[in-house]
N, C-alpha and C positions, 0 to 999 in steps of 0.2 A: 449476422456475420457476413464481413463483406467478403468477395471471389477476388484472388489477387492472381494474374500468370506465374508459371517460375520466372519465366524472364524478369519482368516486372518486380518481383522478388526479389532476384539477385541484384538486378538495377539499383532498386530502393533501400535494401536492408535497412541501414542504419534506422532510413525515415521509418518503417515497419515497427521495426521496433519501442523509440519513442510511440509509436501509439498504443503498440501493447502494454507500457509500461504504460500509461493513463486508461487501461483497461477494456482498448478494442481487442477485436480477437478476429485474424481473419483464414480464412479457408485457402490453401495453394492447387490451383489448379497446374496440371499437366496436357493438353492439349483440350483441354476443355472439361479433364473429369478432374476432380478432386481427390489428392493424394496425399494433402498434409494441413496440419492447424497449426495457424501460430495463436497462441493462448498467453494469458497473462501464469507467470508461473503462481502456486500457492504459498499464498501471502503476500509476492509480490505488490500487489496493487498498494499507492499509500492511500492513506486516508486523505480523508479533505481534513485541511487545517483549522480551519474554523468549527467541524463538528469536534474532533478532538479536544479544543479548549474548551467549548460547550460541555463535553462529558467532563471535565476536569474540577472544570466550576462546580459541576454538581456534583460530583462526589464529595467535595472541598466543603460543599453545603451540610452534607449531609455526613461527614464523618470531622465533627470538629474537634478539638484538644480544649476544650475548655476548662479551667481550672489544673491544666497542666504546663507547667513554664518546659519553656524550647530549651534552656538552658540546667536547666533539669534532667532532659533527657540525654541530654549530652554527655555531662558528668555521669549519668549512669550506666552510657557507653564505653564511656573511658576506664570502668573497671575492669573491664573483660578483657 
């Protein structure tokens, strides 16, 4: 976790922040002690794009409709 000043802090925010939301996390010092954490909130963080489609493929793999028409399922939506 990197040490940031308040000053430096207040200075930078915005930039801080983009880095927390890419999942740094850093420590706010006050004259040299440490008084606060900027953290990525929970959940925040997104995923990497490419693993996502990876996991997507593979569920796709592994949960297929075979022998069932897309347009079948449709119509049987449309009754409800």
């Amino acid at each position: 976790m990197k040490k940031v000043g308040s000053y430096e802090a207040k200075t930078h925010l915005s930039s801080l922040l983009d880095q927390v939301a890419n999942g740094e996390s850093f420590t706010i010092t006050k004259h040299g002690l440490p008084v606060a954490q900027l953290v990525p909130a929970p959940g925040a963080i997104r995923p990497d794009v490419e693993s996502v489609i990876a996991e997507i493929h593979e569920f796709r793999s592994k949960h297929s409709l075979e022998g069932v028409a897309i347009k079948d399922l449709i119509n049987e939506g449309r009754k409800y």
